[in-house]
Residue frames as qw, qx, qy, qz and C-alpha x, y, z in Angstrom:
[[0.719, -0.484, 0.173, -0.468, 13.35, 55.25, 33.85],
 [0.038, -0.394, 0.904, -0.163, 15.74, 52.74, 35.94],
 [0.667, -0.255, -0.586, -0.382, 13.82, 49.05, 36.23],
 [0.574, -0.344, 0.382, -0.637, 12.06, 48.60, 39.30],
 [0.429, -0.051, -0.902, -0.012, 11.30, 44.80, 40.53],
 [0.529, -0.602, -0.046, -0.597, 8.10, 44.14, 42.74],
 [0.249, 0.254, -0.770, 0.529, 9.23, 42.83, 46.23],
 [0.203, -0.371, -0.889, 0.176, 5.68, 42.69, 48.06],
 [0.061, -0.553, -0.302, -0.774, 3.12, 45.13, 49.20],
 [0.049, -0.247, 0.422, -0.871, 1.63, 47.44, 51.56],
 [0.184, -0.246, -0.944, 0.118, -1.37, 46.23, 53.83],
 [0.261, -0.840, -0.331, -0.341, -3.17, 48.74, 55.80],
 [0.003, 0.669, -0.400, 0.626, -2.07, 51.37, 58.46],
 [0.661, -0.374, -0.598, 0.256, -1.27, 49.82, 61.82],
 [0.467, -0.360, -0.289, 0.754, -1.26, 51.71, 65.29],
 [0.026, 0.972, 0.112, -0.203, -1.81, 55.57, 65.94],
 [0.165, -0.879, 0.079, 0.441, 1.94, 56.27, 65.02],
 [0.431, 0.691, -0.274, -0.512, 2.27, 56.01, 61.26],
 [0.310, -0.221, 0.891, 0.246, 3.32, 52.09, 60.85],
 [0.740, 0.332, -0.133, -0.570, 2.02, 50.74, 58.04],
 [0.754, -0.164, 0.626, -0.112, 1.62, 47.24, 57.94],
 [0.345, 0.611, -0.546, -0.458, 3.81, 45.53, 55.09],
 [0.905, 0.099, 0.413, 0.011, 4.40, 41.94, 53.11],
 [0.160, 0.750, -0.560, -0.315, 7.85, 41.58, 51.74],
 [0.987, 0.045, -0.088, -0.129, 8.55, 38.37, 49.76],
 [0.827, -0.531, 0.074, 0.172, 11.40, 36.52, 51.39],
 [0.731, 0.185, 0.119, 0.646, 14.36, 36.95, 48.93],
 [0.316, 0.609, 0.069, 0.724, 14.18, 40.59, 49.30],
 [0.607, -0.758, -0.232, -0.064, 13.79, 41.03, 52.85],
 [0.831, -0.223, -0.045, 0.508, 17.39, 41.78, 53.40],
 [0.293, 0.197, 0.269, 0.896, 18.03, 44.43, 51.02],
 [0.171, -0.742, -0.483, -0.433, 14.99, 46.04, 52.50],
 [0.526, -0.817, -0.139, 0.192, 16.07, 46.31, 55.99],
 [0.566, -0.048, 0.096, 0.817, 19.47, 48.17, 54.32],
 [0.322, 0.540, 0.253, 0.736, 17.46, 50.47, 52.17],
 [0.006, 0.274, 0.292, -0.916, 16.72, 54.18, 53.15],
 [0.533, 0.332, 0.335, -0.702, 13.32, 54.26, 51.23],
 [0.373, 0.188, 0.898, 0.140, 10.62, 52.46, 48.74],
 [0.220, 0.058, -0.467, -0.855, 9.00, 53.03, 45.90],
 [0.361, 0.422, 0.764, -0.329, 4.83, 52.28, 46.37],
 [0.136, 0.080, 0.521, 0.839, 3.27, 52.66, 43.75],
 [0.283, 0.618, 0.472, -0.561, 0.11, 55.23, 43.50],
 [0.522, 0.720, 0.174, -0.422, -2.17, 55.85, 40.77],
 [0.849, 0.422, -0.011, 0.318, 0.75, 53.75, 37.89],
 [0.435, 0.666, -0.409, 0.447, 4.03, 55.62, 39.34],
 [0.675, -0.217, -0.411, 0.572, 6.46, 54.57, 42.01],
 [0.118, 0.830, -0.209, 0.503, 6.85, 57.17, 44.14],
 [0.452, 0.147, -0.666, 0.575, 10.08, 57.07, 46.80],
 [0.508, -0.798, -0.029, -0.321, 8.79, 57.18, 50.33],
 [0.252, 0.605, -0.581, 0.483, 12.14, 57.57, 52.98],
 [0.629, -0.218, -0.728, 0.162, 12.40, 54.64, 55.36],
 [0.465, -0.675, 0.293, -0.492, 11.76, 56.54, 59.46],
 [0.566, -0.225, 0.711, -0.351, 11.62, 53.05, 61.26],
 [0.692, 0.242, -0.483, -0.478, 11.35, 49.40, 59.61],
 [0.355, -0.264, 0.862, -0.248, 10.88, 45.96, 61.31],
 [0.407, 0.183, -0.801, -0.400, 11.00, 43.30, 58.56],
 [0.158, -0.180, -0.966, -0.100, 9.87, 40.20, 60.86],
 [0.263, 0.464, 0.516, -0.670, 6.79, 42.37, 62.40],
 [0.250, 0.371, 0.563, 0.695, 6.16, 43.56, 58.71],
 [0.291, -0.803, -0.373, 0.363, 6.19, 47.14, 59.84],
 [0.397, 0.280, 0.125, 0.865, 7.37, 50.48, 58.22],
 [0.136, -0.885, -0.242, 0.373, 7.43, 54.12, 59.16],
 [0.440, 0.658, 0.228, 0.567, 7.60, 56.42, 56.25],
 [0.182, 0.021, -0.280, 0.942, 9.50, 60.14, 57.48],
 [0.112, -0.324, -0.342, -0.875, 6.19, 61.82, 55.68],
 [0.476, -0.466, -0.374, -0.646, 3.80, 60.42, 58.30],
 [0.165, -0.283, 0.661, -0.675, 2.87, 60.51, 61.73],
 [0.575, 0.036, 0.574, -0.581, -0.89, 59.23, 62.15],
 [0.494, 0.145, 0.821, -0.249, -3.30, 56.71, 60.83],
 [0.239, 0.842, 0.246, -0.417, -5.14, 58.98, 58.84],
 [0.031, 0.770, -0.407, -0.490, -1.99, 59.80, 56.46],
 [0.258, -0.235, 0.878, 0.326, -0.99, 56.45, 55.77],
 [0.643, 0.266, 0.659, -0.285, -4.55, 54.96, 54.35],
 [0.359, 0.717, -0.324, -0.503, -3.38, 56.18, 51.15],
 [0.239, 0.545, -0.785, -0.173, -1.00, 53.71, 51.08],
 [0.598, -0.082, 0.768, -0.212, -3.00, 50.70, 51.92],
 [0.774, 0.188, 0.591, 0.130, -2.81, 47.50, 49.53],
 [0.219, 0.836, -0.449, -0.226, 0.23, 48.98, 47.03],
 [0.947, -0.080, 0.056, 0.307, 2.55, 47.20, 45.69],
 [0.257, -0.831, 0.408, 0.277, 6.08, 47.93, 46.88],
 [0.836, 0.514, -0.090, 0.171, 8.99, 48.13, 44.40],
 [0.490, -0.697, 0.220, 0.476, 12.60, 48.73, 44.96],
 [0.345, 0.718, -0.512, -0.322, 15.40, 50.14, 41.78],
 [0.991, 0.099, -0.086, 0.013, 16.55, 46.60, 40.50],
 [0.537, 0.579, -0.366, 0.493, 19.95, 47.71, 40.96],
 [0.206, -0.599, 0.531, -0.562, 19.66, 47.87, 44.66],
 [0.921, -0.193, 0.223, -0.254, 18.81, 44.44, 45.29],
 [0.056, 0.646, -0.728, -0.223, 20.90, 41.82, 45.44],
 [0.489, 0.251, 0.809, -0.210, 18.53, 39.09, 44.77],
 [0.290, 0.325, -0.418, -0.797, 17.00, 39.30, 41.01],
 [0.637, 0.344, 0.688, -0.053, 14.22, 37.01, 39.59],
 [0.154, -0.059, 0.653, 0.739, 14.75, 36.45, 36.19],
 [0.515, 0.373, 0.442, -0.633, 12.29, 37.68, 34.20],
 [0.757, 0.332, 0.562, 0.040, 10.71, 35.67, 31.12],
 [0.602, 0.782, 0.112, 0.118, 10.92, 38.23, 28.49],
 [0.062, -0.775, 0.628, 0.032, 14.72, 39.24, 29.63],
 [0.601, -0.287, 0.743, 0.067, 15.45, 35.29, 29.59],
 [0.672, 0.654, 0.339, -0.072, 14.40, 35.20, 25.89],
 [0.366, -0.427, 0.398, 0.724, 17.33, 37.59, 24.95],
 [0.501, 0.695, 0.473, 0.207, 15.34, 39.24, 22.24],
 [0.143, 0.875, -0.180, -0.427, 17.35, 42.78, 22.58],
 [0.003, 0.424, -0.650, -0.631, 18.95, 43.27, 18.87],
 [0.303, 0.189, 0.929, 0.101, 16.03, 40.99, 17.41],
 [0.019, 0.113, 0.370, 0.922, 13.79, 42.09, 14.64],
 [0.415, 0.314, 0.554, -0.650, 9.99, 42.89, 15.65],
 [0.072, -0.030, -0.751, -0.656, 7.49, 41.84, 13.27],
 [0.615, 0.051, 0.103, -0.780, 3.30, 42.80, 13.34],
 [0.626, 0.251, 0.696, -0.246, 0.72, 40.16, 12.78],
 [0.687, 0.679, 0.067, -0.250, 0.61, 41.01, 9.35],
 [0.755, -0.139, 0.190, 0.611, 4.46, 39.95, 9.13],
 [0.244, 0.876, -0.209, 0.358, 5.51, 43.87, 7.93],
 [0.590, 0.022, -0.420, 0.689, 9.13, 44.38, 9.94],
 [0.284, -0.937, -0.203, -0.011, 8.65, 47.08, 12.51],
 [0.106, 0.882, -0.367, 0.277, 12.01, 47.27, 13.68],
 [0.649, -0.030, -0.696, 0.306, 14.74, 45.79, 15.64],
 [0.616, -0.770, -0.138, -0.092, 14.08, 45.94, 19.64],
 [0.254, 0.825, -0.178, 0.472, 16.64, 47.77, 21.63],
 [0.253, -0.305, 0.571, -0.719, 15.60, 47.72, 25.08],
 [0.530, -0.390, -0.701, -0.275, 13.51, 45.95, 26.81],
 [0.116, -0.323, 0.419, -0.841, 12.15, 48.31, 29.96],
 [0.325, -0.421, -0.846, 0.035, 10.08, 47.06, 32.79],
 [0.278, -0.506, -0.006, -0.817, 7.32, 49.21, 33.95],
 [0.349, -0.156, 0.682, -0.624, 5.08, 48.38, 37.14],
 [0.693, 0.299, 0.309, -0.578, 2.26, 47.73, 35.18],
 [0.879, 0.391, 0.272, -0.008, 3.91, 45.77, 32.19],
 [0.569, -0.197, 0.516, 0.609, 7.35, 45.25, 30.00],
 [0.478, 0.815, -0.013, -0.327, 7.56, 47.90, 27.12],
 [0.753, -0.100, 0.279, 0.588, 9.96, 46.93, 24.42],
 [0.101, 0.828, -0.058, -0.549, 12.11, 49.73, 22.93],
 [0.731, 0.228, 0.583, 0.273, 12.22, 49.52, 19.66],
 [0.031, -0.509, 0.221, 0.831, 13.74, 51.52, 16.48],
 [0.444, 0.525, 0.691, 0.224, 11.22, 52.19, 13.41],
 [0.224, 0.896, 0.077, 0.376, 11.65, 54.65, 10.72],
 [0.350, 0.414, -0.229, 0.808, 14.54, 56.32, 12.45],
 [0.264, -0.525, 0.341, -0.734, 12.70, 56.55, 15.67],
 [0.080, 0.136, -0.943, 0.295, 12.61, 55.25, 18.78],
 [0.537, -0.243, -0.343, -0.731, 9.09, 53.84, 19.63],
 [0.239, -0.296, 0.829, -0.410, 7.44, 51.72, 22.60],
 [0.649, -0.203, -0.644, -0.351, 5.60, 48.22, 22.02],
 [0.623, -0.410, 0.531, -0.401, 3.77, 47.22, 25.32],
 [0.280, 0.355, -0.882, 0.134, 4.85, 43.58, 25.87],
 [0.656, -0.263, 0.488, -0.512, 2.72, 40.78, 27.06],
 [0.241, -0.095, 0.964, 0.058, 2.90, 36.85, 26.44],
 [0.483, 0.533, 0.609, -0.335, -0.73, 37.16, 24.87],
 [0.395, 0.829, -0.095, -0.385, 0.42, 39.29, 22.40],
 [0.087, -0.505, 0.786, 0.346, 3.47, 37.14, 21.50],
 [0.827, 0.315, 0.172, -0.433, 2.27, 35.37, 18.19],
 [0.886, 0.328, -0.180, 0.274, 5.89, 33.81, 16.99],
 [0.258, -0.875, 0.409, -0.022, 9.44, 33.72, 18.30],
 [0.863, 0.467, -0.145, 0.129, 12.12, 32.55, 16.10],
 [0.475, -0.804, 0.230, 0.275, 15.47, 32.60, 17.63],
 [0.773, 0.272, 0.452, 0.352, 17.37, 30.82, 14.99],
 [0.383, 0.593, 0.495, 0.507, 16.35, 33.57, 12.74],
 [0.207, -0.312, -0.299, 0.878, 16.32, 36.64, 15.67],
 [0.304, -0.318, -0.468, -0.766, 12.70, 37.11, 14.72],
 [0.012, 0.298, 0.746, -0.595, 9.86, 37.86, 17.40],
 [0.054, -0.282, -0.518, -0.805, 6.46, 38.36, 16.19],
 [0.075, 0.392, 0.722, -0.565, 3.38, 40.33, 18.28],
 [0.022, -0.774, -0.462, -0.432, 0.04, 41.59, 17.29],
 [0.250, 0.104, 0.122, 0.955, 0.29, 45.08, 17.27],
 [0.205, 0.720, 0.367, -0.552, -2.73, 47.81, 18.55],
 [0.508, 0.445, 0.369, 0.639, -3.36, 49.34, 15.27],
 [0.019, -0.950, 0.033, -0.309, -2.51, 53.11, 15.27],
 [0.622, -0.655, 0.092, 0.418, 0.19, 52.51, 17.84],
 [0.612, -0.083, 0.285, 0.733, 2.98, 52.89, 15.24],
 [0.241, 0.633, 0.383, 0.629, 1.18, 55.93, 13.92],
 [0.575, -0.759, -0.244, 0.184, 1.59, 57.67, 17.06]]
């Protein structure tokens, strides 16, 4: 899955002919009015809706898929994403500004897990990929969970769900 970056969300349907009232945050207003469609995200997945009509300073969009009121209400109070690769604006994000890919993971109980590979951003939260035992495995990723972080040493320690790694 390509990383996604969140750029602002959807409001509520406007009008009888499918606009749906939007809130883009300012750095990414540009690269919206280029794109040909957005990712909204329903029930934890992005799915691509194909731009019809868009007017950034009204904060206004018309998806092809819909014509009336009624269709859109789905999409009221999403949050819109674009591919990070189509923007040309980027907010750094914390755990990429760490530079932990090739660092070794380590549990609360200090055991080694593995070194981290990847580091993938979901909508809902930063997964790191990570290789244990000869396989690849995902740790979810949150600043709560981060219980050391040794650069020096290229050592990052999080408390660990137990059972995840038995998965």
């Amino acid at each position: 899955m390509e990383p996604t970056i969140k750029i602002g969300k959807t409001i509520k349907s406007f009008g009888k002919d499918g606009f749906i009232r939007i809130i883009i945050d300012d750095p990414y207003k540009e690269d919206v009015s280029s794109s040909k469609y957005l990712l909204i995200e329903q029930e934890g997945y992005c799915i691509p809706y194909f731009i019809e009509e868009i007017d950034i300073d009204a904060g206004l969009v018309k998806f092809d898929e819909f014509n009336g009121p009624e269709e859109t209400k789905s999409l009221s109070d999403s949050i819109i994403y674009m591919l990070a690769r189509d923007l040309t604006y980027r907010v750094q994000n914390p755990i990429n500004s760490l530079g932990i890919e090739g660092f070794t993971l380590i549990d609360q109980n200090h055991e080694e897990i593995g070194k981290i590979k990847e580091i993938i951003e979901m909508p809902m939260q930063e997964l790191l990929l990570v290789m244990h035992k000869e396989q690849e495995i995902m740790v979810p990723f949150h600043e709560d969970l981060l219980l050391g972080f040794d650069k020096e040493a290229k050592k990052i320690q999080l408390e660990i769900t137990d059972g995840l790694l038995d998965l």
